[in-house]
N, C-alpha and C positions, 0 to 999 in steps of 0.2 A: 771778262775784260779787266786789264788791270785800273783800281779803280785810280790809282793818281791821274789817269788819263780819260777827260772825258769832251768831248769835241760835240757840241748843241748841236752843228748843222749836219752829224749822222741821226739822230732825231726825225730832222725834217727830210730828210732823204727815206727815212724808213714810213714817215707817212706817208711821202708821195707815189712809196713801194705797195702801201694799204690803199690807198684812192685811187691809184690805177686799177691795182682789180675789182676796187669796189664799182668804179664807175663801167668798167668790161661787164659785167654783173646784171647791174642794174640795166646798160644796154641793152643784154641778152635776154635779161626779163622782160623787156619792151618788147619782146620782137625782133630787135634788129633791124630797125627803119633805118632806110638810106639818108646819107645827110649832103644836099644838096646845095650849094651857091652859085649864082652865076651859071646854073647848068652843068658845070663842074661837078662831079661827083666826086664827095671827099671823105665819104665814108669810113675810109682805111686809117684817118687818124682817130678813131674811136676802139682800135685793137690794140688794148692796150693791157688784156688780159696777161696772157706770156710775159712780156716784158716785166712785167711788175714780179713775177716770180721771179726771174732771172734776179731783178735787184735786190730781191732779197737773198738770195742766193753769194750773191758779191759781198754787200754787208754782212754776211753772218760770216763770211770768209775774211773779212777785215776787221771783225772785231774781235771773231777768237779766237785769229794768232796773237794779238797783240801782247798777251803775256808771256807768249814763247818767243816771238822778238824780244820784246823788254830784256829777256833773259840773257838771248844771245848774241844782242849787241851789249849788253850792260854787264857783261859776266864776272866785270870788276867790281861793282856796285851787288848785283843779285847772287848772294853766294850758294844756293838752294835752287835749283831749278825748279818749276812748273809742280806742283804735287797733285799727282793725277786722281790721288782721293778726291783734294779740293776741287779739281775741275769735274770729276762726273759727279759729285754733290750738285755745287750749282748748276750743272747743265739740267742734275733730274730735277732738281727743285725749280726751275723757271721755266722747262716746260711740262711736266707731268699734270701737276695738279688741275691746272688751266682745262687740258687736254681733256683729265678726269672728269673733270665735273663737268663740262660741256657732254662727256659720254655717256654721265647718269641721268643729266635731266633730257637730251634725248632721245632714251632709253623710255624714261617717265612719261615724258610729253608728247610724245608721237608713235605711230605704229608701223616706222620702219623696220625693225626689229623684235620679230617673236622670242624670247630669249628661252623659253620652255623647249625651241624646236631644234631639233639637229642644226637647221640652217641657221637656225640665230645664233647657236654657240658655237657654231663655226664663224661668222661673221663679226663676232664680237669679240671672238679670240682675235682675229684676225688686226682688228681696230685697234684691241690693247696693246699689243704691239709691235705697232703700228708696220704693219705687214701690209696695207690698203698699198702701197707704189707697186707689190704683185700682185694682189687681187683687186684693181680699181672697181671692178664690179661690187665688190662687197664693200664699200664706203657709206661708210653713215653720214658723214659731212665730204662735197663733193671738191675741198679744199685741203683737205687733209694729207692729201698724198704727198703734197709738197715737204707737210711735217717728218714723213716718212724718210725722206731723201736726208732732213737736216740731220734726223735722229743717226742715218750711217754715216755722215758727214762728221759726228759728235764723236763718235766712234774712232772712226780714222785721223781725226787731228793729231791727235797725240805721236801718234805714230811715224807721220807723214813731216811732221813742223819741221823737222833740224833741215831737211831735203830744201826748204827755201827760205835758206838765210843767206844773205849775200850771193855771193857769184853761182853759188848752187842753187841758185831759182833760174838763173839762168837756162838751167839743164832740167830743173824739175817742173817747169810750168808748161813748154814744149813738151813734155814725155807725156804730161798729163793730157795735153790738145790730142797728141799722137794716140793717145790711149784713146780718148772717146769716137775719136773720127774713126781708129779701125773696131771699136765696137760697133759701130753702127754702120760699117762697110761689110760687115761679117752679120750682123742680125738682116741686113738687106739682102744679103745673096741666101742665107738660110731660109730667111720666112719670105721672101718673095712677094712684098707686097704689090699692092695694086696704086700704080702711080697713078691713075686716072682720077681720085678720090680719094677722101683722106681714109685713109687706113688705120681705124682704131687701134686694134691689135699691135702693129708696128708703134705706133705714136708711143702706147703704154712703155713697152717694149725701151724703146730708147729714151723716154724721158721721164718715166717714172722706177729709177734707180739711179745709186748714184753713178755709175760706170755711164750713164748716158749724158751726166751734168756736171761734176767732180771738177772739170775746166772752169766752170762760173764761180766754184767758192775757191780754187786754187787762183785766179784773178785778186782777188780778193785777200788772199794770203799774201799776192805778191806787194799789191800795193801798203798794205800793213808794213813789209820788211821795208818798202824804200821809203816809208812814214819814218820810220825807228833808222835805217840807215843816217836818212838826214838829218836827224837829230843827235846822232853822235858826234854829226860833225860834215863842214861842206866837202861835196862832191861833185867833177866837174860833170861828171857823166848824169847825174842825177839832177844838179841844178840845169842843164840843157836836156831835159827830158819835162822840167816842171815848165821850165819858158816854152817848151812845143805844146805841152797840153796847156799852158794860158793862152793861144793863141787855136789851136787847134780846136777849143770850148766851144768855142762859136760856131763853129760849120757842122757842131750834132746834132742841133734842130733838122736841117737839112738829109742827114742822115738817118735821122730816127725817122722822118718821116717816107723815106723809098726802103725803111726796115718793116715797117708795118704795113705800108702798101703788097712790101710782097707777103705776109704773115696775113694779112686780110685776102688775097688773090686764095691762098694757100688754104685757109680756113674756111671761106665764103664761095670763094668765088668757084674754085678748082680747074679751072681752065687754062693752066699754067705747067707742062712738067716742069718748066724751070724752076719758078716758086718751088713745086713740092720738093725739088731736088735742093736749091739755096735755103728752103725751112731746115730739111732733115742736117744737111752738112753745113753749111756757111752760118746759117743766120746768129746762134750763138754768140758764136764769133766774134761776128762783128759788134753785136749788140753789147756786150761785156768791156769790150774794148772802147765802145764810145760812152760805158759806163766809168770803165778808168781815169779816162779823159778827165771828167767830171769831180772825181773824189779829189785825183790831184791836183784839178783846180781849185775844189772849195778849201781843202788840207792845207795849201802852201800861197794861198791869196784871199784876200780880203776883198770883196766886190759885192754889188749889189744881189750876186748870187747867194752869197754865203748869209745877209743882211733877210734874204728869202726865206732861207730853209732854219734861219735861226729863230723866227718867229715864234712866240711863245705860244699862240692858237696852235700851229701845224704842228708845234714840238710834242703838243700835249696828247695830240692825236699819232705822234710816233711813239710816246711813251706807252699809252694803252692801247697801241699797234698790235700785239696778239693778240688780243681781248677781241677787237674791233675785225681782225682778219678769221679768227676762228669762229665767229659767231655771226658775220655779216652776209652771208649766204644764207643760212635757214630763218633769220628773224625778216630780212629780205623775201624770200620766198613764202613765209606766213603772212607779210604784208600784202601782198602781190594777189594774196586769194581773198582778199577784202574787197566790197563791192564799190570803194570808193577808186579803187585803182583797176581793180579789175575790169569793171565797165570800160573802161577808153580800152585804146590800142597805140601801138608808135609813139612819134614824139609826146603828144600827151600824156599817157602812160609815163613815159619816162621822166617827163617835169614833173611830174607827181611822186613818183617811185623815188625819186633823189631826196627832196626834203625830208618826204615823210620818214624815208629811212634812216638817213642822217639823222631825225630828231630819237628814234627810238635806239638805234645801234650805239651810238655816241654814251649817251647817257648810261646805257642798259651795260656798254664796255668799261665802263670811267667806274661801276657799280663794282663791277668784278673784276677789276685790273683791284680796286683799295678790300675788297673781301677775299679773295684769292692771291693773286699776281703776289702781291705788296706784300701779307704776309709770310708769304712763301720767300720772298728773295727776304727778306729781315733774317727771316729764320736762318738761311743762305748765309748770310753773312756773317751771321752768330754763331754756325757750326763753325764752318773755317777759320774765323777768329778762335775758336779754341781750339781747332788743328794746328795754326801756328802758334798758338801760343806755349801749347804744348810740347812742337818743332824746336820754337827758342829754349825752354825748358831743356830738354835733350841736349840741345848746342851749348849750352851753359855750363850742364854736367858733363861733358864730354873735351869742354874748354878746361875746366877744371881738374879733371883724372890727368889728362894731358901735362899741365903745369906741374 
């Protein structure tokens, strides 16, 4: 991300990317008890698992064109394009080490993993890197895969960025929808799943790579370019696109929730081909786009939304946001086999399961975001600092022979 640009309320957007699954989580550690008012059964606004991957999927897609917009709206100001050394430095330094040391201690601390046995070091290869979005069965942490998908995502930006700057996203963000829908109209008629029930196998298949998601962080891209568009200057096309999403903000509550009713019908219920058929093709879709909605509201207006997610509590919990999502499932799941939680069942389990985890994950992430994370990105930032410095160095001497 380029650092002159840093906007608080992607912070709080990316914790409530980490609380949504945290809380999908802990639900599912519960049991899954139904959640009932008035007789109503409203159970489907607690699937909130998906989505929250989705969102992050979007924000990682608007944060890490932003220095390739910068670039290619600014071309008069940036005379060096993007230096791809600098960007896979910091990409491996912000996610590796994290990654790492969650894979040695549990390695250490637990016996999912034989590492002496053929199948552990196939498994463990597997993890390192991070190959788990094709073998979900071999995950050592059962949130990883998502890392998978960003690590090809990390991969491809570079390559993919010039495709969505200006009127050319027009063409590259549609080609890209176009791309995932016939990927997964072509793994449908291949593997033949079974619509009756959710279908593992398929599911992997289309959403653990990135040919099945690539539409959620190119959203994401796009909204990045009409961030930097606008700022080089008004647009009537863009400023009547931020007035539809300040108005159109309001009707996502409504939306999100007939998104997750059908994603809970889909997941739970299975009684549905339509569900399974709007999961596998539409849901996406939709969901990303009333994700857009959103960015460009908080991005280009000032409202009690932005006053929300700019909160220094929530911020703090989007800053050690990977700490908190890579480690909140197994410290979760060692809690869960304690006899003070484990005794109940349902909602009580679940009133229980929230604080107690909250008080240990919190802390235990906030621990190893300032002993790992922090270190790593300083370091981050002291290498590339001597890449460009050494870049101007070059440009200096080169201004100079020139003269």
């Amino acid at each position: 991300m380029d650092r002159s640009v840093h906007i608080p309320e992607l912070d709080g957007i990316r914790a409530i990317a980490v609380l949504m699954v945290f809380i999908y989580h802990a639900w599912g550690n519960s049991g899954i008890p139904e959640l009932n008012i008035f007789g109503w059964d409203i159970t489907f606004l607690l699937s909130w698992g998906h989505p929250g991957v989705n969102l992050f999927y979007v924000l990682s897609g608007f944060l890490l064109f932003i220095p390739f917009a910068n670039y290619y709206y600014n071309a008069n100001k940036c005379d060096t394009p993007p230096s791809l050394k600098k960007y896979f430095i910091r990409r491996a330094l912000r996610i590796l080490p994290v990654y790492y040391v969650f894979l040695v201690l549990s390695i250490l601390l637990t016996n999912n993993i034989t590492i002496l046995s053929t199948e552990g070091i196939k498994k463990l290869f597997i993890n390192i890197f991070f190959l788990q979005g094709f073998f979900p069965e071999h995950m050592i942490n059962g949130v990883t895969w998502t890392l998978s998908n960003e690590v090809q995502f990390y991969i491809l930006l570079p390559f993919i960025a010039r495709y969505f700057i200006g009127r050319r996203a027009l063409i590259a963000f549609p080609a890209t929808l176009a791309l995932v829908i016939i990927y997964r109209i072509v793994c449908f008629f291949i593997y033949n799943p079974n619509i009756d029930s959710i279908d593992w196998k398929y599911y992997y298949l289309t959403e653990y790579n990135i040919l099945g998601c690539i539409d959620n962080f190119t959203i994401g891209m796009t909204i990045s370019s009409i961030f930097y568009y606008k700022k080089i200057g008004r647009n009537r096309h863009i400023d009547n696109l931020i007035i539809s999403a300040r108005y159109l903000t309001w009707l996502t509550p409504l939306f999100f929730g007939m998104l997750f009713y059908t994603y809970y019908s889909w997941r739970f219920k299975q009684n549905s081909h339509f569900s399974w058929f709007f999961f596998s093709f539409g849901f996406d879709f939709f969901l990303y786009i009333l994700f857009a909605l959103i960015f460009l509201y908080v991005l280009f207006q000032k409202s009690l939304l932005t006053s929300i997610l700019s909160n220094t509590y929530l911020r703090i919990i989007g800053v050690i946001g990977y700490s908190v999502y890579i480690w909140h499932l197994p410290l979760m799941d060692s809690l869960n086999k304690t006899n003070f939680i484990n005794s109940t069942e349902g909602w009580e389990k679940f009133y229980r399961l929230i604080p107690f985890s909250l008080l240990v994950i919190i802390p235990f992430s906030f621990f190893m975001f300032i002993l790992v994370e922090k270190y790593f990105m300083d370091l981050s930032s002291s290498l590339t600092k001597k890449h460009e410095d050494g870049m101007a160095s070059m440009n200096t001497i080169k201004d100079k022979i020139t003269f």
